[in-house]
KENU-656786 format. One record per residue (C-alpha): residue number from 0; residue in one letter; x, y, z. Coordinates in steps of 0.05 Angstrom, whole numbers, plus 32768, in hexadecimal, padded with zeros to 4 digits. Each point is the difference from the previous one (the first is absolute). Layout:
BEGIN
+------+------+------+------+------+
: resi : resn :    x :    y :    z :
+------+------+------+------+------+
:  NUM :    A :    X :    Y :    Z :
...
+------+------+------+------+------+
This chain:
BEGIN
+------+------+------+------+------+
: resi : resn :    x :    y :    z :
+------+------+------+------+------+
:    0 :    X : 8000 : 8000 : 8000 :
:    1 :    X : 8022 : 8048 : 7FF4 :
:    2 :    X : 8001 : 802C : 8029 :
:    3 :    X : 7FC8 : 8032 : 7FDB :
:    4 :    X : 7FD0 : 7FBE : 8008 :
:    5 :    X : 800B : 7FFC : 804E :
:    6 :    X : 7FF4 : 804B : 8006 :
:    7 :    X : 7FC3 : 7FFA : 7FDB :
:    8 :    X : 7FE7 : 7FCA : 802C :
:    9 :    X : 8009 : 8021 : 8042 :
:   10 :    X : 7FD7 : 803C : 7FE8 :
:   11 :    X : 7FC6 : 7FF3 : 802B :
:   12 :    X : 8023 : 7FF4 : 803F :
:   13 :    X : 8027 : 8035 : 802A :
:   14 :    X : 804A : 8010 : 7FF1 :
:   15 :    X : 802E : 7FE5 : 802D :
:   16 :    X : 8012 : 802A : 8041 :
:   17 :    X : 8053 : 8008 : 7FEB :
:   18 :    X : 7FE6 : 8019 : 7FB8 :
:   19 :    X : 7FCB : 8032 : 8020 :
:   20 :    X : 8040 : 8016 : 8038 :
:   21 :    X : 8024 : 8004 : 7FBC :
:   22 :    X : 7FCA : 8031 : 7FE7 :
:   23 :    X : 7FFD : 8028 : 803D :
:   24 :    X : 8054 : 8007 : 8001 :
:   25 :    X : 8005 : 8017 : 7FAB :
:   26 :    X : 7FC5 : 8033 : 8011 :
:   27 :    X : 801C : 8020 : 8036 :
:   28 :    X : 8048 : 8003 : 7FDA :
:   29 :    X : 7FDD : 8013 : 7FBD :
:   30 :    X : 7FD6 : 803C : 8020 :
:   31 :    X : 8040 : 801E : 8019 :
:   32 :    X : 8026 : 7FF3 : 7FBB :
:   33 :    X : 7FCE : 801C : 7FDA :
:   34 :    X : 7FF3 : 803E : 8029 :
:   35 :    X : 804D : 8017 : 8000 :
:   36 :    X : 800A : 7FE4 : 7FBB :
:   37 :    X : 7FBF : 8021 : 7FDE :
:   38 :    X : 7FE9 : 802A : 802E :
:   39 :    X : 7FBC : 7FDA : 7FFF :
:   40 :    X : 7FC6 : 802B : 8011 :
:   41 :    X : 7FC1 : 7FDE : 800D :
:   42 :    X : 7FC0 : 8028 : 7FFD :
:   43 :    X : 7FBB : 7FEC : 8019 :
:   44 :    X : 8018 : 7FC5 : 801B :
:   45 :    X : 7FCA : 7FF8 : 802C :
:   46 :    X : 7FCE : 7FE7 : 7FC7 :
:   47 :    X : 801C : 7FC5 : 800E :
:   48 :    X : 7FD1 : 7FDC : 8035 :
:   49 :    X : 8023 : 7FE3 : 8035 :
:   50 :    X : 7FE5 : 7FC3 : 7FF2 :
:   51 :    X : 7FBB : 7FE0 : 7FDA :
:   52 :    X : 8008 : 7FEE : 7FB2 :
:   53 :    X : 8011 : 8030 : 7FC6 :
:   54 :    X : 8024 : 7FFD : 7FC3 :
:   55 :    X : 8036 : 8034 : 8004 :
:   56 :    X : 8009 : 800B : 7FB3 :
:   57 :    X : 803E : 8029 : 7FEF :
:   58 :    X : 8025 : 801E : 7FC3 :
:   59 :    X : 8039 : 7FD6 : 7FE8 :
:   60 :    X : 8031 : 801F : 7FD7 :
:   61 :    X : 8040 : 7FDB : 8023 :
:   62 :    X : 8016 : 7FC2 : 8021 :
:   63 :    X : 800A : 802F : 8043 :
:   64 :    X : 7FBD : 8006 : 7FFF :
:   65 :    X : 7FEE : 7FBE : 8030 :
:   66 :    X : 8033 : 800D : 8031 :
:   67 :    X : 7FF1 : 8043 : 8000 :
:   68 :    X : 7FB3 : 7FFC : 8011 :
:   69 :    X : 800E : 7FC8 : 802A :
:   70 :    X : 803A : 801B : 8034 :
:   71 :    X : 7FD6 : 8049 : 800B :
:   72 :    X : 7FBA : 7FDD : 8009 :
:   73 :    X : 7FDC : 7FFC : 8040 :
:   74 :    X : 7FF4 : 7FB8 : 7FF4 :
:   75 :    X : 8014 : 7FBE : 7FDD :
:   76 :    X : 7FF3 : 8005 : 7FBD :
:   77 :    X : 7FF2 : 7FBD : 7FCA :
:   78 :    X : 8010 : 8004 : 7FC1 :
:   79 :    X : 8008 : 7FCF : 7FBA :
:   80 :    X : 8044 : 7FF3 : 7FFA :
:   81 :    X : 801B : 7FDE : 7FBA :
:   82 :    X : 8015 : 7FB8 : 8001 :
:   83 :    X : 804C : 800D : 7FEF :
:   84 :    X : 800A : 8021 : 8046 :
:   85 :    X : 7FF1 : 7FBB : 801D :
:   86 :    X : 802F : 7FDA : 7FD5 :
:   87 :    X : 802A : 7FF7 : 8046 :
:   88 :    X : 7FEB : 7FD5 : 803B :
:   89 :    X : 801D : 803B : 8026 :
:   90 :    X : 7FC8 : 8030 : 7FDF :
:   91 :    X : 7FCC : 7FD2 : 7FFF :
:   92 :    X : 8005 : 7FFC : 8052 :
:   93 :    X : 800A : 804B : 8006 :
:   94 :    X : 7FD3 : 802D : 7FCA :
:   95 :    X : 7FC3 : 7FDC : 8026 :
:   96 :    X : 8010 : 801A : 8040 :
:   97 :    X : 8004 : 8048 : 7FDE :
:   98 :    X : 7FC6 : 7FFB : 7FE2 :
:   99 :    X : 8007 : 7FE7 : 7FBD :
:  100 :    X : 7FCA : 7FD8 : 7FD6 :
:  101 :    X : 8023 : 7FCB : 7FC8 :
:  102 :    X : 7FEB : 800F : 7FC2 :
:  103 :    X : 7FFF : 7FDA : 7FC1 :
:  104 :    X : 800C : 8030 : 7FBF :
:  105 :    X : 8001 : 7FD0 : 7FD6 :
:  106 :    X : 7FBB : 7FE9 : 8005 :
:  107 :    X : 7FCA : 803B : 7FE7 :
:  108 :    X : 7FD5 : 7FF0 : 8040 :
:  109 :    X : 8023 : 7FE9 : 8034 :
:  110 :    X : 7FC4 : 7FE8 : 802F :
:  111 :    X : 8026 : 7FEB : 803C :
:  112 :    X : 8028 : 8047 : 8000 :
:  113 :    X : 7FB1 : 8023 : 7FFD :
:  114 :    X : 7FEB : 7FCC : 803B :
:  115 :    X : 803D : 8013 : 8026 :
:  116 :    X : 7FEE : 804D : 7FF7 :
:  117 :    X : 7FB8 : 7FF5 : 801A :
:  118 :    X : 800C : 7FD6 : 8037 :
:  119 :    X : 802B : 8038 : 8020 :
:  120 :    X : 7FDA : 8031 : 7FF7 :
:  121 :    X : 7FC4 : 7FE4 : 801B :
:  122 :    X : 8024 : 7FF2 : 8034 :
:  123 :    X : 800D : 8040 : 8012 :
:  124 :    X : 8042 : 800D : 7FE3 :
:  125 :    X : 801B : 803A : 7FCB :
:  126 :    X : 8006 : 7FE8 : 7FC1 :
:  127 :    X : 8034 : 802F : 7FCE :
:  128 :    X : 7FEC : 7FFB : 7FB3 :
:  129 :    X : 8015 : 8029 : 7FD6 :
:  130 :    X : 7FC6 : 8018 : 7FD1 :
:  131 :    X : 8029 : 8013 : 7FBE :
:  132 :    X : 801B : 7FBA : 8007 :
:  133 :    X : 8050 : 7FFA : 7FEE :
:  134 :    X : 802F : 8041 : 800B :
:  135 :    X : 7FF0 : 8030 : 7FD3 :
:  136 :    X : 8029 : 8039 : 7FEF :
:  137 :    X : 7FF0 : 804F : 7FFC :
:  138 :    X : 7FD4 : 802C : 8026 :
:  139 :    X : 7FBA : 7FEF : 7FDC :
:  140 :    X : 7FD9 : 7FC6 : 802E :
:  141 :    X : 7FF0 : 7FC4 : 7FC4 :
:  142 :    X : 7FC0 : 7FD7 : 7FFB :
:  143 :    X : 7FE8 : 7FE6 : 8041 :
:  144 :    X : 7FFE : 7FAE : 7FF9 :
:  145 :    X : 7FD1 : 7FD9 : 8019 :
:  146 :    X : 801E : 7FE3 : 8041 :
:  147 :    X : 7FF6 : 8039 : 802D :
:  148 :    X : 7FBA : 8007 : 7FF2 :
:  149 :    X : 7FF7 : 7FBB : 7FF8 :
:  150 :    X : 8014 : 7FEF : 8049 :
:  151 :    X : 7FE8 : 8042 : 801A :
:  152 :    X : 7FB3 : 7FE8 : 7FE1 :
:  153 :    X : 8005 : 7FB2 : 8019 :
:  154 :    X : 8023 : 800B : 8044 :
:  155 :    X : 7FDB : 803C : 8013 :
:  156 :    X : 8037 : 8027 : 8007 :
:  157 :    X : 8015 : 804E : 8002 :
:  158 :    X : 8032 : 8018 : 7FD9 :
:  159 :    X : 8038 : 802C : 8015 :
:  160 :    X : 8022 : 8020 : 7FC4 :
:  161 :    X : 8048 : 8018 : 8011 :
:  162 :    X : 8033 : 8029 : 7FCE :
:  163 :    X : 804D : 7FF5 : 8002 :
:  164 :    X : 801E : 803E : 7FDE :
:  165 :    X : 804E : 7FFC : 7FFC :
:  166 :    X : 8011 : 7FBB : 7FFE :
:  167 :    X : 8007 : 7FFC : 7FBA :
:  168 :    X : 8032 : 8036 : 8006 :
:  169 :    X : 8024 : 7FDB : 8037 :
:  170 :    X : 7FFC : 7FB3 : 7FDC :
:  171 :    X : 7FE6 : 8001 : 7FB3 :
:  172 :    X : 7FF3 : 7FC1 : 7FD8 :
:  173 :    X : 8048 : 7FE8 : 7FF1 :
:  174 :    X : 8024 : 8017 : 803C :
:  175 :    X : 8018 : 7FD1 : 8038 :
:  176 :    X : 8016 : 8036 : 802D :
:  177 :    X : 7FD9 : 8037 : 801C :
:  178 :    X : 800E : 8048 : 8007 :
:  179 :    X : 7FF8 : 8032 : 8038 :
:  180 :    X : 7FC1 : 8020 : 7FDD :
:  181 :    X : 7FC7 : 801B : 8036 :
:  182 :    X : 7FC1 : 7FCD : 8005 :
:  183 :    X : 7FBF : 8017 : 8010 :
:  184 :    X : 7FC7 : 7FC8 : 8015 :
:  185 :    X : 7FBA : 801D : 7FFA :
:  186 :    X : 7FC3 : 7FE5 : 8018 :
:  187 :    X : 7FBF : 8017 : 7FEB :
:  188 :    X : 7FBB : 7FE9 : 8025 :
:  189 :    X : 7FEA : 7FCA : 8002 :
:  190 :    X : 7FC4 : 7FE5 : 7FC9 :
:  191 :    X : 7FC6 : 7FD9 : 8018 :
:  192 :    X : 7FF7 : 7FBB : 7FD2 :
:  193 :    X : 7FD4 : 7FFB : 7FBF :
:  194 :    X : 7FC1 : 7FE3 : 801B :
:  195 :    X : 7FC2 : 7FE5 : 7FD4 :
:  196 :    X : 7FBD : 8021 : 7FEF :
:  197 :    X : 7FCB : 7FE9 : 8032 :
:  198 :    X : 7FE2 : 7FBB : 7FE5 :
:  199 :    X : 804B : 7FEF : 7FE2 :
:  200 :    X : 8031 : 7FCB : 8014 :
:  201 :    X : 803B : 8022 : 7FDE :
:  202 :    X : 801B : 803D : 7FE9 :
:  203 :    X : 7FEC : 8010 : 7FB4 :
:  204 :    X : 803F : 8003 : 7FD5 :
:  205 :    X : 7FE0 : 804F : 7FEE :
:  206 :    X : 8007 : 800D : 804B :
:  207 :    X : 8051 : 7FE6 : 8005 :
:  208 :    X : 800D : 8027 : 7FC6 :
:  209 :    X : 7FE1 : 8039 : 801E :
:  210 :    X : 802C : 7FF8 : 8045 :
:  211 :    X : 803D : 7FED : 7FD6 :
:  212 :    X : 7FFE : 803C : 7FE7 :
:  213 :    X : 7FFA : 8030 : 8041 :
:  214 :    X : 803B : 7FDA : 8016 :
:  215 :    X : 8028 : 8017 : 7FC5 :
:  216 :    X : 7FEA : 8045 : 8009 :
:  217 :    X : 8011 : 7FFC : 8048 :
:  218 :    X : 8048 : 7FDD : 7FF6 :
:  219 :    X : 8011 : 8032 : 7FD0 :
:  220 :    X : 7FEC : 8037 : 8029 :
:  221 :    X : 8033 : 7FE4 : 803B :
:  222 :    X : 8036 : 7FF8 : 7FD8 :
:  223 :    X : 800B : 8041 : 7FE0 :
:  224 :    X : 7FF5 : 801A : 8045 :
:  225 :    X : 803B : 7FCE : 8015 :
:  226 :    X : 802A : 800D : 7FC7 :
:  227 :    X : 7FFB : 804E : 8009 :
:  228 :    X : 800F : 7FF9 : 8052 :
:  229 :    X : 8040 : 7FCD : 7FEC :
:  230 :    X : 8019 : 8036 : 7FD0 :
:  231 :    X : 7FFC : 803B : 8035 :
+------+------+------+------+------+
């Protein structure tokens, strides 16, 4: 069995205590890097519920942008993680504790990655997807996929869009080291779940399109505000 199969079968159980001390340890060392290395500024913070489900969906314009989220964050975040970061037994043991999901890009719906994603949040955890799917680049916010809404609709859970201005500066697509650019980590409030017409089971496909497209508007909003406070 490799060692991307065995994290993908402990998904539904809890990570094990020296992973999650792991977690706890990087955190605390990456909040401190990252504040004296990119002067991270994190506004609004307090969207973030201390605790309850919510899908905290973020900009993603650079591979800073996980740690980043994730060591100034008043809680643990979750997140889909790609399937080579578990190609290591090491990995496999330790992204779980820190949050991370498996996922398998090779497969167009990867059920067991969307089954992961609900059972946390319904049980109460905060769940990071990023709406525009894979990092973008550029200061215009692309299509919203369907994931966010997706889970947002079947788990009955708020959204909490967040803009990362700076980090492409500080990390682009092609780098491997970053640069001392300032980050700035904005949250906006928080967005109540698309919910059916009275009489409905589910949430018309008019009516996801509809919310899809407020979240753009709101995303984009956020990040030129972040981009404009990381350039000051």
């Amino acid at each position: 069995m490799t060692a991307f199969e065995q994290a993908r079968e402990s998904m539904d159980s809890e990570a094990s205590l020296p992973s999650r001390l792991l977690y706890v340890f990087l955190k605390g060392v990456a909040k401190i890097a990252f504040f004296l290395y990119f002067r991270v500024y994190a506004k609004n913070s307090n969207a973030l519920p201390k605790n309850g489900r919510v899908i905290v969906a973020p900009t993603h314009r650079s591979n800073l942008d996980v740690p980043l989220i994730s060591a100034t964050c008043r809680r643990k975040l979750f997140f889909l993680a790609k399937g080579s970061l578990f190609v290591t037994k090491f990995w496999a043991w330790a992204l779980p504790g820190m949050g991370g999901i498996p996922l398998d890009r090779s497969s167009k719906a990867d059920k067991s990655a969307l089954n992961a994603s609900l059972n946390a949040l319904r049980q109460g955890k905060a769940l990071t997807v990023f709406p525009e799917g894979e990092r973008k680049s550029g200061p215009t916010i692309f299509p919203i996929l369907d994931g966010a809404v997706w889970l947002a609709a079947k788990a009955e859970s708020p959204i909490l869009p967040v803009a990362i201005g700076g980090s492409e500066k500080a990390m682009p697509k092609g780098k491997f080291f970053p640069h001392p650019r300032r980050v700035v980590i904005l949250y906006g409030e928080m967005i109540p779940p698309p919910k059916p017409v009275e009489g409905e089971k589910r949430v018309s496909r008019s009516a996801l399109k509809e919310y899809s497209d407020s979240l753009h508007a709101i995303l984009q909003g956020l990040f030129d505000e972040a981009q404009t406070i990381a350039r000051s």
